[in-house]
C-alpha positions as CSV (number, residue, x, y, z in Angstrom):
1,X,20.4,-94.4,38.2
2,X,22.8,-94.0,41.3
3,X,22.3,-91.4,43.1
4,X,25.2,-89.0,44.3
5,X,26.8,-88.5,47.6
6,X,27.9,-85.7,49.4
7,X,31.4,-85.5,50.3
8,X,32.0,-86.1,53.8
9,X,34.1,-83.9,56.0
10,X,37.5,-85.4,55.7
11,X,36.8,-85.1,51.6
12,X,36.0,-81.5,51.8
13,X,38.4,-79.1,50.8
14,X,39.5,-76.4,53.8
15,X,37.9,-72.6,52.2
16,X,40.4,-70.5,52.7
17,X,40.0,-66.5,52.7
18,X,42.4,-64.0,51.2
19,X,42.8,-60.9,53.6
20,X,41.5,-57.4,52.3
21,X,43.8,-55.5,49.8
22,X,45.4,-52.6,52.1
23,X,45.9,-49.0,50.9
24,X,49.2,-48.4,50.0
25,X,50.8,-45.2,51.1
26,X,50.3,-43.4,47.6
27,X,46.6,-44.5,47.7
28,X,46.3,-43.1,50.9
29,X,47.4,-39.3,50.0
30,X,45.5,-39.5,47.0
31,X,42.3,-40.5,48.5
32,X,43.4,-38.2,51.3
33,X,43.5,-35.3,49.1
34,X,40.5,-35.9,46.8
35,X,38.7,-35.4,50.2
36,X,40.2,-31.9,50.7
37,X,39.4,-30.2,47.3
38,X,35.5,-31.0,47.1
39,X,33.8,-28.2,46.2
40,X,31.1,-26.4,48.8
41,X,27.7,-27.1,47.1
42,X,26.0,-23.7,46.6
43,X,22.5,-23.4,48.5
44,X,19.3,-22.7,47.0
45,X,19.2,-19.1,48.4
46,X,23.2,-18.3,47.3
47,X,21.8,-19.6,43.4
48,X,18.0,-17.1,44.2
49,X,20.5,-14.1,44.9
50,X,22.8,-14.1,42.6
51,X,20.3,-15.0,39.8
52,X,17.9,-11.8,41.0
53,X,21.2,-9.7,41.0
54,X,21.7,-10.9,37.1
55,X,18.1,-10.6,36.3
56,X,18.3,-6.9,37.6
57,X,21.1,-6.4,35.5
58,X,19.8,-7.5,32.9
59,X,16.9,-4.7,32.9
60,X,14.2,-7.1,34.3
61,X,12.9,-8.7,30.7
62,X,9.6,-11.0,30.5
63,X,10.1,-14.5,30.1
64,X,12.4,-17.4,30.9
65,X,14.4,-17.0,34.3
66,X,15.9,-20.1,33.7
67,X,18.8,-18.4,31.8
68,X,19.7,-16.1,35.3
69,X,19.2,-19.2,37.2
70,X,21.6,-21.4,35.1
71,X,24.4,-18.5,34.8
72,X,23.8,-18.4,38.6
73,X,24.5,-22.5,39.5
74,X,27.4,-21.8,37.1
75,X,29.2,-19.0,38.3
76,X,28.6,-20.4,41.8
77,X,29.9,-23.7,41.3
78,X,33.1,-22.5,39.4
79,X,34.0,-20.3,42.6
């Protein structure tokens, strides 16, 4: 069985590269402007606050403070 070759240099086909997509100016704003309305991430102390304040309101029951936790992350992340 013959065996193969490599093609030598002058046989080789020249890679060529395609340069990078650019933004185009309507790209740009949008990008732009998602970047400005991103939403502050409320802090584990804002969410222990707010969720003691509704916990108080609520008369201080027994059992799960998940429910004043979750209306807290909620109310603080819709601000």
């Amino acid at each position: 069985m013959p065996t193969r070759k490599s093609p030598t240099s002058a046989e080789k086909k020249p890679t060529t590269r395609k340069a990078p997509a650019r933004k185009t100016a309507q790209a740009a704003a949008v990008s732009a402007a998602d970047s400005v309305v991103t939403k502050p991430v409320p802090t584990h102390e804002e969410v222990a606050l707010l969720a003691v304040q509704f916990w108080n309101e609520r008369g201080r029951p027994f059992g799960s403070p998940e429910v004043d936790w979750y209306r807290a992350e909620e109310t603080l992340q819709a601000a």
